[in-house]
HTML snippet that shows the backbone in 3Dmol.js (N, CA, C, O; Angstrom):
<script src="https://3Dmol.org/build/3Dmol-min.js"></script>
<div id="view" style="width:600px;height:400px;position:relative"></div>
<script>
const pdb = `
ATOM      1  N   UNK A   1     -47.985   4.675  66.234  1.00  0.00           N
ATOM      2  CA  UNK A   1     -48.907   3.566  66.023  1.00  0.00           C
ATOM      3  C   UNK A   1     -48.274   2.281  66.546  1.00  0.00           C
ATOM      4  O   UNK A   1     -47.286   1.900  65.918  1.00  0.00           O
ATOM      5  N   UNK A   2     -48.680   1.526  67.616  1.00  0.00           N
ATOM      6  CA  UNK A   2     -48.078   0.481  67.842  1.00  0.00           C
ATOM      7  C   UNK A   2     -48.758  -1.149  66.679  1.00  0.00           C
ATOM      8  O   UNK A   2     -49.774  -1.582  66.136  1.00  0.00           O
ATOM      9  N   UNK A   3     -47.420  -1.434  66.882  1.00  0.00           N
ATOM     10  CA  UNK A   3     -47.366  -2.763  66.050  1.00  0.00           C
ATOM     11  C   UNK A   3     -48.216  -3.834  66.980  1.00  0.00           C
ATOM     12  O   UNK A   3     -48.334  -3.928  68.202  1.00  0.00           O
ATOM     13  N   UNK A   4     -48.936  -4.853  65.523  1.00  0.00           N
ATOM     14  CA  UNK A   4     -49.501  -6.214  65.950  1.00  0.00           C
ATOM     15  C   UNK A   4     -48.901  -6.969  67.059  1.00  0.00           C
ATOM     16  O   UNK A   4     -47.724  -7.324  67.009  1.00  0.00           O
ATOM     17  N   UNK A   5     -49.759  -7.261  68.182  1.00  0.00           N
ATOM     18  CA  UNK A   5     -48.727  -8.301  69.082  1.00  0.00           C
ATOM     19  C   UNK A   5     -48.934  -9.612  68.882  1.00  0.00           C
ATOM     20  O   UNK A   5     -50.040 -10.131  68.731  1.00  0.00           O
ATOM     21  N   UNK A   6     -47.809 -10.206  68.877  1.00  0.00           N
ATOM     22  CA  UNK A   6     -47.932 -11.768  68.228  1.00  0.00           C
ATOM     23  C   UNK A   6     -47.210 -12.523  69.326  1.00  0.00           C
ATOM     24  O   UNK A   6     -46.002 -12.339  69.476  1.00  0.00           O
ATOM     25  N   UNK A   7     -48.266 -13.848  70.550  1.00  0.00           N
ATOM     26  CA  UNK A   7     -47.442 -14.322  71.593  1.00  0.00           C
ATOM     27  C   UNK A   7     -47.722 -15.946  71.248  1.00  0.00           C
ATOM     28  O   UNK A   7     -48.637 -16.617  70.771  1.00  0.00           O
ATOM     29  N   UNK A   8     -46.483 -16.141  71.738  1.00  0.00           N
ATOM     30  CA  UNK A   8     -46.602 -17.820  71.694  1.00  0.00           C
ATOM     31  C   UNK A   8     -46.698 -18.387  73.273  1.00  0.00           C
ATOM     32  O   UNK A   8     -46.112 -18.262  74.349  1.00  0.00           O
ATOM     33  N   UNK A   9     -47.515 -18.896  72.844  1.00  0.00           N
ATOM     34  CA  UNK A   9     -47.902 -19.932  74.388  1.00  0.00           C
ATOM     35  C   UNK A   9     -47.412 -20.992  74.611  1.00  0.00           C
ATOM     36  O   UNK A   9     -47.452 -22.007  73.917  1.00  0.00           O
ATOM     37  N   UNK A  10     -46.764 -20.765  75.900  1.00  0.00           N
ATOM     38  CA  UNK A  10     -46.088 -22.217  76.366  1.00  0.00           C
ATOM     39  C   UNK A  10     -46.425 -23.006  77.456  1.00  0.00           C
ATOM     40  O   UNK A  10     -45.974 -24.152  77.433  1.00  0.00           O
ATOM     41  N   UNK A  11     -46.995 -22.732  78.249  1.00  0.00           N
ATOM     42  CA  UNK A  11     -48.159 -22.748  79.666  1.00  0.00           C
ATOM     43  C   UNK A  11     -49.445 -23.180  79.571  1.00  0.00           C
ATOM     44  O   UNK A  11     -49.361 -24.265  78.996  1.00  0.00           O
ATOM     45  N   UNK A  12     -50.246 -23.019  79.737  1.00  0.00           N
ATOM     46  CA  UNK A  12     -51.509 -22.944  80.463  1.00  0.00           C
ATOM     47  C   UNK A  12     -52.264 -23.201  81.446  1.00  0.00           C
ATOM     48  O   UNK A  12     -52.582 -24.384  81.323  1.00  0.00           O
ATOM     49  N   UNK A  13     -52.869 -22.648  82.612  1.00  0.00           N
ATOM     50  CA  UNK A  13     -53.797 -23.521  83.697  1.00  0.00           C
ATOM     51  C   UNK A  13     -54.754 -22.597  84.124  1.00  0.00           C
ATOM     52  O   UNK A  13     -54.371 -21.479  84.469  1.00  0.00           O
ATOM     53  N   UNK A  14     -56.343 -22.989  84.164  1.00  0.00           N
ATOM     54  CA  UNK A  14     -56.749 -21.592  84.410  1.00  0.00           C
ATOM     55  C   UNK A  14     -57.625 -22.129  85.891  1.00  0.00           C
ATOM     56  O   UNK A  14     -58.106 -23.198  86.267  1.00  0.00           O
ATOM     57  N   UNK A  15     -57.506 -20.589  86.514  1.00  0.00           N
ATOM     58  CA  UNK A  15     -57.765 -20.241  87.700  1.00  0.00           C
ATOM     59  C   UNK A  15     -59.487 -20.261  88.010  1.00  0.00           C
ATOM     60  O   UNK A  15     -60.148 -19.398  87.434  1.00  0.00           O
ATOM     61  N   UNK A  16     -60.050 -21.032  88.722  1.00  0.00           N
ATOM     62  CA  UNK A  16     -61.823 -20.730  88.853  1.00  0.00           C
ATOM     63  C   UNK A  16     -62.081 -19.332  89.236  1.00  0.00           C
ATOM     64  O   UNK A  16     -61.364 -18.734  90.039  1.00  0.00           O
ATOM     65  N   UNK A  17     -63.007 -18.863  88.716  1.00  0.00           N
ATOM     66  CA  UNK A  17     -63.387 -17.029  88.827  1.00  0.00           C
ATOM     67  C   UNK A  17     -62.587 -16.577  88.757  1.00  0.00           C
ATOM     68  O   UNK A  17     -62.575 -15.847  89.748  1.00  0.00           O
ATOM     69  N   UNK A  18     -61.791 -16.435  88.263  1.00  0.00           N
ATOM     70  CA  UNK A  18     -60.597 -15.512  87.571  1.00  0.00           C
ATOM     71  C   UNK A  18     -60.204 -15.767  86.181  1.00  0.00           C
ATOM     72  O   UNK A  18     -60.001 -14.654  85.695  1.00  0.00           O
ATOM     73  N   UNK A  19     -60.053 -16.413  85.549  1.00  0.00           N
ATOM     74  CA  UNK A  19     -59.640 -16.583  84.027  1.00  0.00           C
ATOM     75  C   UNK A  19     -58.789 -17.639  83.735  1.00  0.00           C
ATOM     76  O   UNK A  19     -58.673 -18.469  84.636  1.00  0.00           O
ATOM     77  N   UNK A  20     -57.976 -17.885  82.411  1.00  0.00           N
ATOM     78  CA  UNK A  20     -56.860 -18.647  82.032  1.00  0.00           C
ATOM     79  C   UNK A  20     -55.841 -18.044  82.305  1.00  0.00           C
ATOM     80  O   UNK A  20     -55.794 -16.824  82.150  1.00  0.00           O
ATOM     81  N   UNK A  21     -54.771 -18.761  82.782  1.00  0.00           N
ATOM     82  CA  UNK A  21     -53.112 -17.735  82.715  1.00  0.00           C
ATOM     83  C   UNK A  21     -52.289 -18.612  81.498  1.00  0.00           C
ATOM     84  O   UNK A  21     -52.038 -19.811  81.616  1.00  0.00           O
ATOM     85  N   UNK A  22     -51.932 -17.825  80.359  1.00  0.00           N
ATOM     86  CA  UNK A  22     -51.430 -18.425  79.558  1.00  0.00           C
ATOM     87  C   UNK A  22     -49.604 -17.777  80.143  1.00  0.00           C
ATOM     88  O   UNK A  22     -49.463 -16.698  80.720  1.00  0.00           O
ATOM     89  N   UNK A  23     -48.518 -18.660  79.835  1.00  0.00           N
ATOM     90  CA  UNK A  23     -47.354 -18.293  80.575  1.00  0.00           C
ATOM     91  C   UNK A  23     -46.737 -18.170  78.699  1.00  0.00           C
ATOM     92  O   UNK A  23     -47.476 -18.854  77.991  1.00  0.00           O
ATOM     93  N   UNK A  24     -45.903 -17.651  78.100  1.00  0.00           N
ATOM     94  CA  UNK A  24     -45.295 -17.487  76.781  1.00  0.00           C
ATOM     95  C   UNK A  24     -44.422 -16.947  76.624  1.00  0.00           C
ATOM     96  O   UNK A  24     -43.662 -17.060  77.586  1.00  0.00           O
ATOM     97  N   UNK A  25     -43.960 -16.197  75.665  1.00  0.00           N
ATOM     98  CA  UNK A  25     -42.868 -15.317  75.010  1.00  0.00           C
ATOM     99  C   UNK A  25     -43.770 -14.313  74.131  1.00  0.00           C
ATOM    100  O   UNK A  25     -44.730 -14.791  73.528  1.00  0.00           O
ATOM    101  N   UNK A  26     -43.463 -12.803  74.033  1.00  0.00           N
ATOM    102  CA  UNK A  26     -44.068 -12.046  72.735  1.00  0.00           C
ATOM    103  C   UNK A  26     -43.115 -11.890  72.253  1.00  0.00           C
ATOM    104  O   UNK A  26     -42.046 -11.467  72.690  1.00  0.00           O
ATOM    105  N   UNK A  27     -43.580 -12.400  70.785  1.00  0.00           N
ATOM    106  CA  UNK A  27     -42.948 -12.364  69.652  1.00  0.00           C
ATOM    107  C   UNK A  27     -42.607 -11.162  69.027  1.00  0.00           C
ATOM    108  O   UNK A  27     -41.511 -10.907  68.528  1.00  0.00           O
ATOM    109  N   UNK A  28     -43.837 -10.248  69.084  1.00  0.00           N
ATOM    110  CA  UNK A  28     -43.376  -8.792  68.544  1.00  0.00           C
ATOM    111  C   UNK A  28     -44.766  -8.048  68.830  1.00  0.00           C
ATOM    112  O   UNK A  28     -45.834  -8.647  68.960  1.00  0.00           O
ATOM    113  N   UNK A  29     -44.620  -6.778  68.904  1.00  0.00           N
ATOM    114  CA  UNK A  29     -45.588  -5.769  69.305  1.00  0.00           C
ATOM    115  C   UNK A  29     -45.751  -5.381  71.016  1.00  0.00           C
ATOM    116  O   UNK A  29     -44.871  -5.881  71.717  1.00  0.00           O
ATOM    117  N   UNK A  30     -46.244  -4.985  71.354  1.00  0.00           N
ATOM    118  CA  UNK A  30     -46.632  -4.337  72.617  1.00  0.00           C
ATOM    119  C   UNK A  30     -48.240  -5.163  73.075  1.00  0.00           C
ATOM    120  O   UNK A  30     -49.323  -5.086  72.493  1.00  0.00           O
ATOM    121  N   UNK A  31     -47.957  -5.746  74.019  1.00  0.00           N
ATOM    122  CA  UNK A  31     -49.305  -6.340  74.792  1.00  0.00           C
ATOM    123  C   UNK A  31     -49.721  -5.555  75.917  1.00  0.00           C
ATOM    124  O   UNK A  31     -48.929  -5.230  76.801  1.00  0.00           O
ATOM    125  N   UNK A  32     -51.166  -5.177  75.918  1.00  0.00           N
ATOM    126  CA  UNK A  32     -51.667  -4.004  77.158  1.00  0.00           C
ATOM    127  C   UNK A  32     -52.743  -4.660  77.895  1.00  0.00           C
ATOM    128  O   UNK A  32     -53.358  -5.410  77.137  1.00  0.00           O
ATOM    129  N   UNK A  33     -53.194  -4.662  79.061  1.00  0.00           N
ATOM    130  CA  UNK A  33     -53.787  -4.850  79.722  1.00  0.00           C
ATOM    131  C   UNK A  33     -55.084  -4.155  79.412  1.00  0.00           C
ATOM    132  O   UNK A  33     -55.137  -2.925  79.423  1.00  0.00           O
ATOM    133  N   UNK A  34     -56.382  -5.078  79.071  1.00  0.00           N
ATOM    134  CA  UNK A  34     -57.625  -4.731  78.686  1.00  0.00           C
ATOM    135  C   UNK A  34     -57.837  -4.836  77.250  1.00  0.00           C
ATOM    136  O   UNK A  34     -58.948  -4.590  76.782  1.00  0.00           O
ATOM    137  N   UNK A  35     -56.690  -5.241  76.391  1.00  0.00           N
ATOM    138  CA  UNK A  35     -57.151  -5.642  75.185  1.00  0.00           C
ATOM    139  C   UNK A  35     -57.942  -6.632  74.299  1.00  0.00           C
ATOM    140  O   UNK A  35     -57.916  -7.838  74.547  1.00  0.00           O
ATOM    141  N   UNK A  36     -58.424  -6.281  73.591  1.00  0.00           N
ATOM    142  CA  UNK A  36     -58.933  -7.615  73.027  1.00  0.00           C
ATOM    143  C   UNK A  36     -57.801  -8.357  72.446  1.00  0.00           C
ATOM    144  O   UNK A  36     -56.834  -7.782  71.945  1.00  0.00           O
ATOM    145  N   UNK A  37     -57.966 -10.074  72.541  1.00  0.00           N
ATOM    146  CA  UNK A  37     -57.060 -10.703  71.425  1.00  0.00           C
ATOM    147  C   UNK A  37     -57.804 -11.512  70.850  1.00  0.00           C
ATOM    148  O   UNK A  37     -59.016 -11.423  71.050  1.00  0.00           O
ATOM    149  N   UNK A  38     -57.278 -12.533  69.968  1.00  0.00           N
ATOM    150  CA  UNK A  38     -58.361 -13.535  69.331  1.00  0.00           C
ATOM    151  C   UNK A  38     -57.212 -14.487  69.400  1.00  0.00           C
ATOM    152  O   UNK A  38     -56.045 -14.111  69.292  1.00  0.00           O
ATOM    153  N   UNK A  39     -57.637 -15.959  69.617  1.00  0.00           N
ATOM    154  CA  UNK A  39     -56.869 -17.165  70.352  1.00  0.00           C
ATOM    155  C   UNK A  39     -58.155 -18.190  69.337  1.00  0.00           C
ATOM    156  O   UNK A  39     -59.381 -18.109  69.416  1.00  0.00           O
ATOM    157  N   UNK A  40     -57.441 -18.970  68.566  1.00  0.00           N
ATOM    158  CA  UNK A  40     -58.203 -19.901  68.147  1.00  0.00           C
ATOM    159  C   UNK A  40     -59.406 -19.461  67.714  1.00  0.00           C
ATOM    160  O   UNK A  40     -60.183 -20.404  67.562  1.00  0.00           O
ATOM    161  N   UNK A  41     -59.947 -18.233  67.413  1.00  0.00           N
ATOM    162  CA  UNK A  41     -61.130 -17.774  66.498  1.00  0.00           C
ATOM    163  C   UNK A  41     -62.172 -17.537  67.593  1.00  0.00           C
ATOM    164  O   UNK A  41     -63.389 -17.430  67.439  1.00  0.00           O
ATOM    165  N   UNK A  42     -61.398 -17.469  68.837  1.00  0.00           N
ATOM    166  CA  UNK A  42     -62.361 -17.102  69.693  1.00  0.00           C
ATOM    167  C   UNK A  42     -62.193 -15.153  70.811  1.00  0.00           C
ATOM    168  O   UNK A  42     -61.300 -15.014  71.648  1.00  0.00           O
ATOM    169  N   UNK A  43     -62.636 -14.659  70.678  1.00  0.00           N
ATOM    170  CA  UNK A  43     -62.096 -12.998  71.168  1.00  0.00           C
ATOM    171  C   UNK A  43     -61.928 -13.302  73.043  1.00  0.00           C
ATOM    172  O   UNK A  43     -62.743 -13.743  73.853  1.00  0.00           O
ATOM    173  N   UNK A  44     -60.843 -12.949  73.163  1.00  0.00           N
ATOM    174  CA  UNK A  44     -60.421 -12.989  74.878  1.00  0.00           C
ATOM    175  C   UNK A  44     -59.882 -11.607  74.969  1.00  0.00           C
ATOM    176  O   UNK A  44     -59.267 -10.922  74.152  1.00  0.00           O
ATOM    177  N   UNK A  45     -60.400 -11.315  76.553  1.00  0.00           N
ATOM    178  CA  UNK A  45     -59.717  -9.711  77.094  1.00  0.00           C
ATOM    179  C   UNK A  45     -58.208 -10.202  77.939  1.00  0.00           C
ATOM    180  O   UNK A  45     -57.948 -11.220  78.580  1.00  0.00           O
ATOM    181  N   UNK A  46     -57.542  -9.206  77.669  1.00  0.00           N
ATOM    182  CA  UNK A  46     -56.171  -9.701  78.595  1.00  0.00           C
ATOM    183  C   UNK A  46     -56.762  -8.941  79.930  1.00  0.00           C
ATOM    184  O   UNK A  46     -56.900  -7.719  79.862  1.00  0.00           O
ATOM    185  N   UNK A  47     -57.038  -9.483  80.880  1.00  0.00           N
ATOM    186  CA  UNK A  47     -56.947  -9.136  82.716  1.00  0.00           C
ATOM    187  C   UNK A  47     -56.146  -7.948  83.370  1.00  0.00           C
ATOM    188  O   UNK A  47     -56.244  -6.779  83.744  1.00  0.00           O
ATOM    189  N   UNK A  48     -54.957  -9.434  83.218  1.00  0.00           N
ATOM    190  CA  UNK A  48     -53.726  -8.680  83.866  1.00  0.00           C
ATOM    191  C   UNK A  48     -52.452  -9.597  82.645  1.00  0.00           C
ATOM    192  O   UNK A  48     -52.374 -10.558  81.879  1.00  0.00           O
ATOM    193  N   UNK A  49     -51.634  -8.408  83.220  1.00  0.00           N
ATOM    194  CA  UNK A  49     -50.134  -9.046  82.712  1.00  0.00           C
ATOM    195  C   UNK A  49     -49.280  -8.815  83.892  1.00  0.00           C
ATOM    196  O   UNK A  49     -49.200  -7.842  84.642  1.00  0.00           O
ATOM    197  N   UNK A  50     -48.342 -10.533  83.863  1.00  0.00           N
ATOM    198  CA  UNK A  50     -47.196 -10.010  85.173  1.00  0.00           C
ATOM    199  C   UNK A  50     -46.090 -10.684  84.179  1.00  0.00           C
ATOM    200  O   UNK A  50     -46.218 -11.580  83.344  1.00  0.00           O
ATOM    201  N   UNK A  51     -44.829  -9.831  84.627  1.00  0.00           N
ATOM    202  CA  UNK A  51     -43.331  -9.649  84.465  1.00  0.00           C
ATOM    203  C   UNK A  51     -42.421  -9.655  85.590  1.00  0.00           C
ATOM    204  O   UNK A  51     -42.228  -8.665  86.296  1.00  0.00           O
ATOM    205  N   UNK A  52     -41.836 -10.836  85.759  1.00  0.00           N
ATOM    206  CA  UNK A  52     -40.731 -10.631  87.054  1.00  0.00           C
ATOM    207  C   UNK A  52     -41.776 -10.483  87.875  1.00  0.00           C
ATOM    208  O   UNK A  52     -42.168  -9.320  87.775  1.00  0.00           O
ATOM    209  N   UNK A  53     -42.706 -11.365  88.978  1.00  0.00           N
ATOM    210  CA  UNK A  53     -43.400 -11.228  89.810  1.00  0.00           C
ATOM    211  C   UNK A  53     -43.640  -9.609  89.813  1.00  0.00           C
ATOM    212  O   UNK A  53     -43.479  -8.933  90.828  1.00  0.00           O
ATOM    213  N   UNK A  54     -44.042  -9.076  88.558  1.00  0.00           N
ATOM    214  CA  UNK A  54     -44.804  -7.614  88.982  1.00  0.00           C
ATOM    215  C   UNK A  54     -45.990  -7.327  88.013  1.00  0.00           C
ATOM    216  O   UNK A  54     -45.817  -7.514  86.809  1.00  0.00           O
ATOM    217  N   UNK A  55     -47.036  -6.936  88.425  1.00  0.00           N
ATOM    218  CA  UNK A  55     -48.097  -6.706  87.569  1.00  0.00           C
ATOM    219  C   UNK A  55     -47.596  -5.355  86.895  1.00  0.00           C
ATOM    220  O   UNK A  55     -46.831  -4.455  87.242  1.00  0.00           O
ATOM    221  N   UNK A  56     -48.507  -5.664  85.581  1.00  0.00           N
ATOM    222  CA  UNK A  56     -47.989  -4.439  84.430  1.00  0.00           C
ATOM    223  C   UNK A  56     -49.026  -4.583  83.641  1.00  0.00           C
ATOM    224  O   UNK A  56     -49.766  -5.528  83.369  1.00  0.00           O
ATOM    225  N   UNK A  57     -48.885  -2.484  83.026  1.00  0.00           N
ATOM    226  CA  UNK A  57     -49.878  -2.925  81.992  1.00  0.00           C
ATOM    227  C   UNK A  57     -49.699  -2.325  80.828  1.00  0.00           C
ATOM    228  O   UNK A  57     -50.496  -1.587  80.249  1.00  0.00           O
ATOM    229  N   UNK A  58     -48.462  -2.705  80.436  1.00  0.00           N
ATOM    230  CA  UNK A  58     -47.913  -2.902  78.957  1.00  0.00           C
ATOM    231  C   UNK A  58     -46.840  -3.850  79.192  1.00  0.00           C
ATOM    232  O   UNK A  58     -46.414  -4.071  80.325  1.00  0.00           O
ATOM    233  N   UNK A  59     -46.430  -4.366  78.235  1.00  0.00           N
ATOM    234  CA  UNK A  59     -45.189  -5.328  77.868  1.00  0.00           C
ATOM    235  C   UNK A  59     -44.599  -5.693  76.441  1.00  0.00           C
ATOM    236  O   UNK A  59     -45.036  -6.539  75.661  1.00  0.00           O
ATOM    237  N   UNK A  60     -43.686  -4.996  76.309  1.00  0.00           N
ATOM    238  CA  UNK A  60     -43.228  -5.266  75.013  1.00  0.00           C
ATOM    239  C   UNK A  60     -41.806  -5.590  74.913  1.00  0.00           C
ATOM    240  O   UNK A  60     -41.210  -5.318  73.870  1.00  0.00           O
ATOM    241  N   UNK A  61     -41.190  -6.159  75.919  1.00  0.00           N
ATOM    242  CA  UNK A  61     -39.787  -7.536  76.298  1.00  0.00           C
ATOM    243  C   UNK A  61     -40.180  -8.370  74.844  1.00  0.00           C
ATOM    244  O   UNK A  61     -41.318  -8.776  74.612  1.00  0.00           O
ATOM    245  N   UNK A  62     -39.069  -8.536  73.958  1.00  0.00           N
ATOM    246  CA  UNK A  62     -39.265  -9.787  72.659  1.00  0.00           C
ATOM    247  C   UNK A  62     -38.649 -10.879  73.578  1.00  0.00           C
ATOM    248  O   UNK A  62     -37.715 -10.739  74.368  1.00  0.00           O
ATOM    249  N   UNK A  63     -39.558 -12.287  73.236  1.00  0.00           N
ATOM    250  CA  UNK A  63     -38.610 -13.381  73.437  1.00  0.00           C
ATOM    251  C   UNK A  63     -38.501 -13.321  75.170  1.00  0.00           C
ATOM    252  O   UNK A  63     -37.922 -14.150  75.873  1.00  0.00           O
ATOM    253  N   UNK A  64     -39.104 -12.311  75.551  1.00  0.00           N
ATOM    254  CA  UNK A  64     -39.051 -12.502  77.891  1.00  0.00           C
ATOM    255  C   UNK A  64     -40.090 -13.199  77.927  1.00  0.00           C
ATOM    256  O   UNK A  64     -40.840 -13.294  76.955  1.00  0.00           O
ATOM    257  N   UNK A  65     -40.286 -13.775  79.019  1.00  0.00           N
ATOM    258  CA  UNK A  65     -41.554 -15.016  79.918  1.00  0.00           C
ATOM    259  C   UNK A  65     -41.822 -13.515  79.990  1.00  0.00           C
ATOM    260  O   UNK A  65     -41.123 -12.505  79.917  1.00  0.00           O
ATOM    261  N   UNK A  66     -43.766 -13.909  80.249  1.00  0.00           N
ATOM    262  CA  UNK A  66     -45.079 -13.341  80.300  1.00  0.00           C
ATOM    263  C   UNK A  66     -46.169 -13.971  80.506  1.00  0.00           C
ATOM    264  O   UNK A  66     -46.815 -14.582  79.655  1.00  0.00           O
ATOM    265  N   UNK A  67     -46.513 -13.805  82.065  1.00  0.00           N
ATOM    266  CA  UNK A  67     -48.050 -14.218  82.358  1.00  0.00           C
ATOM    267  C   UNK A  67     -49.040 -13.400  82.028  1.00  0.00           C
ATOM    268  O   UNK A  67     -49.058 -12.259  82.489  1.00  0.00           O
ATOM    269  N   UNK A  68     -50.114 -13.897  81.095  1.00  0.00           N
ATOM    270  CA  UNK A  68     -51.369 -13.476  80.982  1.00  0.00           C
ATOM    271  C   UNK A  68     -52.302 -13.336  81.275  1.00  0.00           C
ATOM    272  O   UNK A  68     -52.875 -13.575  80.213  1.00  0.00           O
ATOM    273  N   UNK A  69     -53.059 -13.106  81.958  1.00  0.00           N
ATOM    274  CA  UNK A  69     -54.737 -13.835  82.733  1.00  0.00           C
ATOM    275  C   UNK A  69     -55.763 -13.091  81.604  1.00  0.00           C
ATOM    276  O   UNK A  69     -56.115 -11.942  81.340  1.00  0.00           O
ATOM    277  N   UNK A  70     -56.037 -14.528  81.079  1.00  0.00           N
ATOM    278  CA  UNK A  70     -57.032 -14.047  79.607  1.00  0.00           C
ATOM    279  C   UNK A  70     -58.747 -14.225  80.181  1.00  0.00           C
ATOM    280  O   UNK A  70     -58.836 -15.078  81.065  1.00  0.00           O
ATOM    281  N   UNK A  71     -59.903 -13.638  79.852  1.00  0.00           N
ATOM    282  CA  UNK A  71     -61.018 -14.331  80.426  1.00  0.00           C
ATOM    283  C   UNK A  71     -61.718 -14.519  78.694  1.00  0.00           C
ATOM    284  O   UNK A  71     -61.175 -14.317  77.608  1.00  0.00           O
ATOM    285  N   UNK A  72     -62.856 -14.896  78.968  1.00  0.00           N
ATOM    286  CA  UNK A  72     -63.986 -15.635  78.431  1.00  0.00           C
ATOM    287  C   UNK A  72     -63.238 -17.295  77.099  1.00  0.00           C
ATOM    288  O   UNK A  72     -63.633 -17.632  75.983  1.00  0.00           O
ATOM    289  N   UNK A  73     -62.159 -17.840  77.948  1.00  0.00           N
ATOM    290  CA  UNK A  73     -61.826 -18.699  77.245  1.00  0.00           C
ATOM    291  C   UNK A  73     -61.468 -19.930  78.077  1.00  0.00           C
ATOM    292  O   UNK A  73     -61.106 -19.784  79.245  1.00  0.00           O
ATOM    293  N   UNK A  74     -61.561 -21.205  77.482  1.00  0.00           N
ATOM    294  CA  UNK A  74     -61.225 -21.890  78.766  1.00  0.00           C
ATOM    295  C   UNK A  74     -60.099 -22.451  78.502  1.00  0.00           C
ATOM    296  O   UNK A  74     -59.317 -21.864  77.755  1.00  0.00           O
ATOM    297  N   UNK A  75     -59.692 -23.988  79.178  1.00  0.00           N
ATOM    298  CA  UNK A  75     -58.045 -24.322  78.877  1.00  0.00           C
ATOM    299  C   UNK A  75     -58.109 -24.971  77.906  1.00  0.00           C
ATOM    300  O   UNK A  75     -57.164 -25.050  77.121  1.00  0.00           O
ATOM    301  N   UNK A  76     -59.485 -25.715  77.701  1.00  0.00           N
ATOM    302  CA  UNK A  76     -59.459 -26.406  76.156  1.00  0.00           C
ATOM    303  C   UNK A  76     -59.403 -25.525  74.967  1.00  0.00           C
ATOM    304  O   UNK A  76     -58.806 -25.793  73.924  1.00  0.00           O
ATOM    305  N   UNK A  77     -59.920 -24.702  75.158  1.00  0.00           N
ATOM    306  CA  UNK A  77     -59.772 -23.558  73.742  1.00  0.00           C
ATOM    307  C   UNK A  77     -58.228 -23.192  73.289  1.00  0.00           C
ATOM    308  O   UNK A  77     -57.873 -22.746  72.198  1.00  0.00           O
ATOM    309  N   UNK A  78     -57.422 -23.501  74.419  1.00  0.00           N
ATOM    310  CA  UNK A  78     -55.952 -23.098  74.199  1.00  0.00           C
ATOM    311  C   UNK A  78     -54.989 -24.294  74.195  1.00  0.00           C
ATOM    312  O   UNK A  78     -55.350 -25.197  74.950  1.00  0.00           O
ATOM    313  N   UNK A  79     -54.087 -24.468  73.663  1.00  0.00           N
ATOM    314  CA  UNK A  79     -52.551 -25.261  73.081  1.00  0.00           C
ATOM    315  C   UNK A  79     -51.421 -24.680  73.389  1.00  0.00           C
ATOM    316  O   UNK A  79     -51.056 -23.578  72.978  1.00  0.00           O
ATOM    317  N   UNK A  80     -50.669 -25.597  74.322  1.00  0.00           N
ATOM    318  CA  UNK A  80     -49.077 -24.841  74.191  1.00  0.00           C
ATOM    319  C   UNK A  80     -48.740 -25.060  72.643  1.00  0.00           C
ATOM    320  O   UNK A  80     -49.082 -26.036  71.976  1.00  0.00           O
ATOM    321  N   UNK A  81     -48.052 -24.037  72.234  1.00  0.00           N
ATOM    322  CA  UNK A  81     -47.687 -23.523  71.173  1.00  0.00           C
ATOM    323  C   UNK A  81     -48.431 -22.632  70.516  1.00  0.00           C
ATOM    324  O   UNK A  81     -47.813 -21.792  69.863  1.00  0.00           O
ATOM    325  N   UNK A  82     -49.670 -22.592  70.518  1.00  0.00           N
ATOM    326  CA  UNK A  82     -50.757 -21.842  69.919  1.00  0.00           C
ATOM    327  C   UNK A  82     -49.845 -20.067  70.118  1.00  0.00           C
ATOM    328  O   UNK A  82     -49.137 -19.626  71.023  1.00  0.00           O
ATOM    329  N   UNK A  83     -50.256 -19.544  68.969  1.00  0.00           N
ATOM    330  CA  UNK A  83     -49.766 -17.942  68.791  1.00  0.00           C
ATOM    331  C   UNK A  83     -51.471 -17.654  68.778  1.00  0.00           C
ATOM    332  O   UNK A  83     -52.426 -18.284  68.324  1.00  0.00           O
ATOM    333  N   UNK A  84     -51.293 -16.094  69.676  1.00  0.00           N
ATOM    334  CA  UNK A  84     -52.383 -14.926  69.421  1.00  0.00           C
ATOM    335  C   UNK A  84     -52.060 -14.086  69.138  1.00  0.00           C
ATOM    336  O   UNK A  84     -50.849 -13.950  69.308  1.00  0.00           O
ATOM    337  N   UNK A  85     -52.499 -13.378  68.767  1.00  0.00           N
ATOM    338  CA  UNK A  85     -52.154 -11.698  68.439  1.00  0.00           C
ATOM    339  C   UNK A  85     -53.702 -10.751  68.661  1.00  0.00           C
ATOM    340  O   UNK A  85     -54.873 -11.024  68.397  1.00  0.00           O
ATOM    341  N   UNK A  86     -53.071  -9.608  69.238  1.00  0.00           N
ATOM    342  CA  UNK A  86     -54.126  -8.567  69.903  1.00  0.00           C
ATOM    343  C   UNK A  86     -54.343  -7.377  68.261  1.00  0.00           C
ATOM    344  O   UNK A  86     -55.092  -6.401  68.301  1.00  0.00           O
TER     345      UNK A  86
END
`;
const viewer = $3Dmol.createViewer("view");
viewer.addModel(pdb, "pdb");
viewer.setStyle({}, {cartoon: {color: "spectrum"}});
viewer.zoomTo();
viewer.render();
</script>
């Protein structure tokens, strides 16, 4: 059973027709590509995830940089510092 993922955001800028890229650290759990998360009480799908200029689609590095590309949220909905969890 994988554990809650809990990421802190330190980034943000989002891309037109493509989504938000939130840039962070995960705190704990495993983040997958196509999940739902909830960010400020609002539900976002994760896109993509990249690590070390490589796309991936799991990531569970504690405490490593992690780009996100989140959609149906915009940059105002998000805060550096803001935590999500999937």
């Amino acid at each position: 059973m994988r554990s809650k993922a809990l990421f802190e955001i330190k980034d943000v800028f989002c891309i037109e027709g493509r989504g938000c890229v939130v840039i962070g650290f995960l705190k704990s759990g495993t983040i997958m590509k196509g999940s739902k998360t909830i960010l400020n009480n609002k539900e976002a799908t994760i896109l993509s995830i990249e690590s070390h200029r490589q796309n991936v689609d799991t990531f569970s590095s504690i405490e490593e940089s992690v780009a996100l590309t989140l959609s149906d949220v915009t940059k105002e909905d998000i805060s550096k510092g803001d935590i999500f969890f999937e």
